[in-house]
N, C-alpha and C positions, 0 to 999 in steps of 0.2 A: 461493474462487470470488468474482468481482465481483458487486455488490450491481445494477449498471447494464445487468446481462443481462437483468435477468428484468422481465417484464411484466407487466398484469394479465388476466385468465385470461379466453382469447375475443377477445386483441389479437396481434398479431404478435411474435414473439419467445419467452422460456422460462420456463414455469410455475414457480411458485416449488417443487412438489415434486419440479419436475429436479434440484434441489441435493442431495434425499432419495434420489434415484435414482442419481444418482452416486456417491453414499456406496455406496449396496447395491452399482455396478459396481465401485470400488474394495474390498468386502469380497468379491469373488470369487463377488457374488448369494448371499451364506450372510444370511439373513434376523436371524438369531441377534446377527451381530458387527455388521449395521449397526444393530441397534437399542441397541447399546452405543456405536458411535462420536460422532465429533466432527465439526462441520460450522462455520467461520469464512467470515463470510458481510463480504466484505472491502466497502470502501467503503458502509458504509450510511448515510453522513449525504449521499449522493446519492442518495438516493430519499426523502429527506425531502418532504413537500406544498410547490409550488411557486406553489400562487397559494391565496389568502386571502381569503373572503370579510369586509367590516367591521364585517356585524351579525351573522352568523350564524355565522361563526369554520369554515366549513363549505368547502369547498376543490373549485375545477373539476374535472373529469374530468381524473385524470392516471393515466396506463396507465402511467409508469414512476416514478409519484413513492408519494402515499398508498396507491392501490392493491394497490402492490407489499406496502408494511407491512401492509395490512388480510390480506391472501394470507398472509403470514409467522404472523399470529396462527394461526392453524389448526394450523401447525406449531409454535408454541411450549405451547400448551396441553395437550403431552402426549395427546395423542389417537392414534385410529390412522387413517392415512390411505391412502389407495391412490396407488403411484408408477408410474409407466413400470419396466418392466422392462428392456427395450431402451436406454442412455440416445444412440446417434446416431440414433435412430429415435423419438423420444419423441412429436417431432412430429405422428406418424402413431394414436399413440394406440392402439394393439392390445392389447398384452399389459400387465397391471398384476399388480401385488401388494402384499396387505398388510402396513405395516408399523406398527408402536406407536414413536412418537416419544418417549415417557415419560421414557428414559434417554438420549436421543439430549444430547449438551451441545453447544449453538447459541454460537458464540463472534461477536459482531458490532462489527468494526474498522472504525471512523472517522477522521478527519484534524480535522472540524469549525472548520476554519482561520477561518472569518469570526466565529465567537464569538469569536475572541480579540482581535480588534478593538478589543472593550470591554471599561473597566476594569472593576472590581467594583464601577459603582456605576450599571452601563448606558452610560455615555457614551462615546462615539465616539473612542477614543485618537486624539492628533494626528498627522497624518503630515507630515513635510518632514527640511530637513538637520536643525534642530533639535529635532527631537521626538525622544522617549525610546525607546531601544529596545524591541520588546516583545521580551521572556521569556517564552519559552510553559512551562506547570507555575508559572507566580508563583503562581497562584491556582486555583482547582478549578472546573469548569463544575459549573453545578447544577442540578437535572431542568426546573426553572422556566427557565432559559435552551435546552435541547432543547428542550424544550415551542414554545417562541417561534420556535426553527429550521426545526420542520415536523416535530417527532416526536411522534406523538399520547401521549398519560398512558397508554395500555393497551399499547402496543405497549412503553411504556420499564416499566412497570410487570410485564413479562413477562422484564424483563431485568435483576433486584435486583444485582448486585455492577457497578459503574461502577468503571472502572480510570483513572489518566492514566500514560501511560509518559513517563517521564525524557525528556531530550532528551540525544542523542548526541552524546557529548565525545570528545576525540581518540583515545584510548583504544579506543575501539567501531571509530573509522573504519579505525582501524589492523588491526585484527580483519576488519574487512569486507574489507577491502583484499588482506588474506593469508592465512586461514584458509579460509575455506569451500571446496569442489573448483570451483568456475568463478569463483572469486577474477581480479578485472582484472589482478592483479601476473603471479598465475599464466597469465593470458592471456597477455598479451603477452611471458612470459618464454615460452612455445611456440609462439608464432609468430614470434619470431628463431631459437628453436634449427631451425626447419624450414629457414633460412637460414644454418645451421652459426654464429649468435653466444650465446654463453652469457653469458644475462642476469643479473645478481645487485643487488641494491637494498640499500642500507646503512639500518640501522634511521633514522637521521635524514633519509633521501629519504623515506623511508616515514609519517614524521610531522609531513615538511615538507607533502606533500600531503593529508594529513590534518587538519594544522591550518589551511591554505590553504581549508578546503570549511564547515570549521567558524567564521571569521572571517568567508565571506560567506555565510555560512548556506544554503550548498546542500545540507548534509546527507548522505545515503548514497547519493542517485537524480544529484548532482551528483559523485562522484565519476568515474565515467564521462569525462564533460568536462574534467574537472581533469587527470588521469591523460592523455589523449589529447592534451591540449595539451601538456604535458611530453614523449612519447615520440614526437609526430606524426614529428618530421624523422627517430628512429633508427628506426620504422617502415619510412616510406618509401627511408631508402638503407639499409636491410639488403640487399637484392641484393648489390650493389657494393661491399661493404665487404668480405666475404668471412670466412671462419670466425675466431672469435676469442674473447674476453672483453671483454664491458663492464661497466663497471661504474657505475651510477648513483649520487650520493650527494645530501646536500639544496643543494652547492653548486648543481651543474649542476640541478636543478631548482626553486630559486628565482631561476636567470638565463632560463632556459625561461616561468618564469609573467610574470615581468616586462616581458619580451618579446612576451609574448601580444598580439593587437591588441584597441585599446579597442574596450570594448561588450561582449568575449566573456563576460566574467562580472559579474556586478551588482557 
C-alpha cells in the first residue's frame, strides 16, 4: 500500500488503520491470520515532516507528512487496536473489530533519493557534465541522516533492522523483462499474436535493452519507455503485415534506440 494515502486522523482521506483493515479483508476477516500477517507500507520517506521549525525542531500542521508517522506509532507498538471491518466503507465508520497488532511485521519502503545527494561527510555532491557520478549503495544512510529528512527518532526507533537493496544490473532487468506473467516482452509478444505475428526476441535484444535502461539509469519503471520505443513501428503496422514470424535481435534494436528522437531519454 502507498505511504501518501493515508492522512491524519479527522482530515480527509485514510486512517492509518485502513492498512490493518485491509490486511483483515485480504485474510478473509479471520481475525487469527491477520494478526500474523505482513503489511509493506510503500513510500514512506513521503510522509516524512515537511516544514521545520528553527528553534523548536517542532514541525507545522501536516495531515499528510508527521502526522501520518505519529498515527503509525499506535500501530507499531504492538497494541491492540480497533479497524474498520468494512474496508470500501471504512469511511463511514460502523462496524470495527479488534485486533492485536503484536505479530503483525510492518515492512516500510523508501526510495529517500535526495539523501543521496550528499557525500559522507554532508556536502552537497556536485552536479554538471563533469561531476562524479553518484552510485547509490556507495555508502549506507544513517539514522542521524533520516532523522535530518523528516523521520522522527521514535518512529525509526520502532523500526530496528534498516536494509539498503543493491542496485539493479542487467541481469535483474532481464528477469524483469521476461519472467514475471505481465512481463513487457510477454505483452507485446500477445498483442502481435492477436494480429497472427509470432513474436520471438533473441537473448542479445533482451540484454541490448536492458543494458540500454541501466546506462541511463532508468532502471525497472524506465524499461516500459525503452521497450516501447524499440517496438513502437512493429506495433503499429502489425495489422498490415499480416500473419508471420519476427524475429527481434539486439541489431534491430540498437538501430531503433539510435533512431529515437532527442530528448526521449536522459
Amino acid at each position: 500500500m502507498d505511504a501518501t494515502e493515508y492522512t491524519e486522523a479527522g482530515c480527509y482521506g485514510k486512517d492509518v488503520e485502513v492498512m490493518v483493515s485491509d490486511l483483515l479483508y485480504r485474510a478473509d476477516h479471520s481475525v487469527e491470520a491477520a494478526q500474523r500477517g505482513i503489511v509493506l507500507v510503500d513510500e514512506v520517506d513521503k510522509i516524512a515532516r515537511r516544514t521545520q521549525g528553527a528553534r523548536t525542531d517542532a514541525g507545522a500542521r501536516d495531515i499528510g507528512g508527521e502526522g501520518v508517522q505519529q498515527a503509525l506509532l499506535r500501530l507499531l507498538e504492538r497494541r491492540e487496536i480497533y479497524v474498520p471491518l468494512n474496508v470500501p466503507h471504512s469511511v463511514h465508520k460502523h462496524d470495527f473489530v479488534q485486533l492485536n497488532t503484536r505479530d503483525v511485521l510492518f515492512i516500510c519502503a523508501g526510495a529517500f533519493s535526495d539523501r543521496y545527494q550528499k557525500d559522507e561527510h554532508g556536502c552537497s555532491r556536485p552536479v554538471g557534465f563533469h561531476a562524479a557520478p553518484r552510485v547509490r549503495g556507495a555508502r549506507r544512510l544513517t539514522l542521524r541522516e533520516l532523522v535530518e529528512s523528516g523521520m522522527p527518532p521514535e518512529f525509526l526507533g520502532r523500526l530496528p533492522v534498516m536494509v539498503e537493496l543493491q542496485r539493479l544490473e542487467v541481469s535483474d532487468l532481464v528477469r524483469i523483462l521476461t519472467e514475471p506473467p505481465g512481463a513487457l516482452a510477454r505483452e507485446c509478444r500477445e498483442l502481435l499474436a492477436l494480429d497472427g505475428v509470432e513474436l520471438r526476441y533473441t537473448q542479445g535484444a533482451v540484454e541490448q535493452v536492458a543494458r540500454f535502461a541501466v546506462d541511463r539509469g532508468l532502471g525497472a519503471r524506465g524499461l516500459r519507455s525503452v521497450l516501447e520505443a524499440v517496438m513502437a513501428d512493429v506495433l503499429l503496422g502489425a495489422p498490415g503485415r499480416g500473419s508471420g514470424t519476427l524475429t527481434v535481435d539486439s541489431t534491430f534494436v540498437r538501430r531503433r534506440l539510435q533512431a529515437s528522437p532527442p530528448g526521449l531519454f536522459p
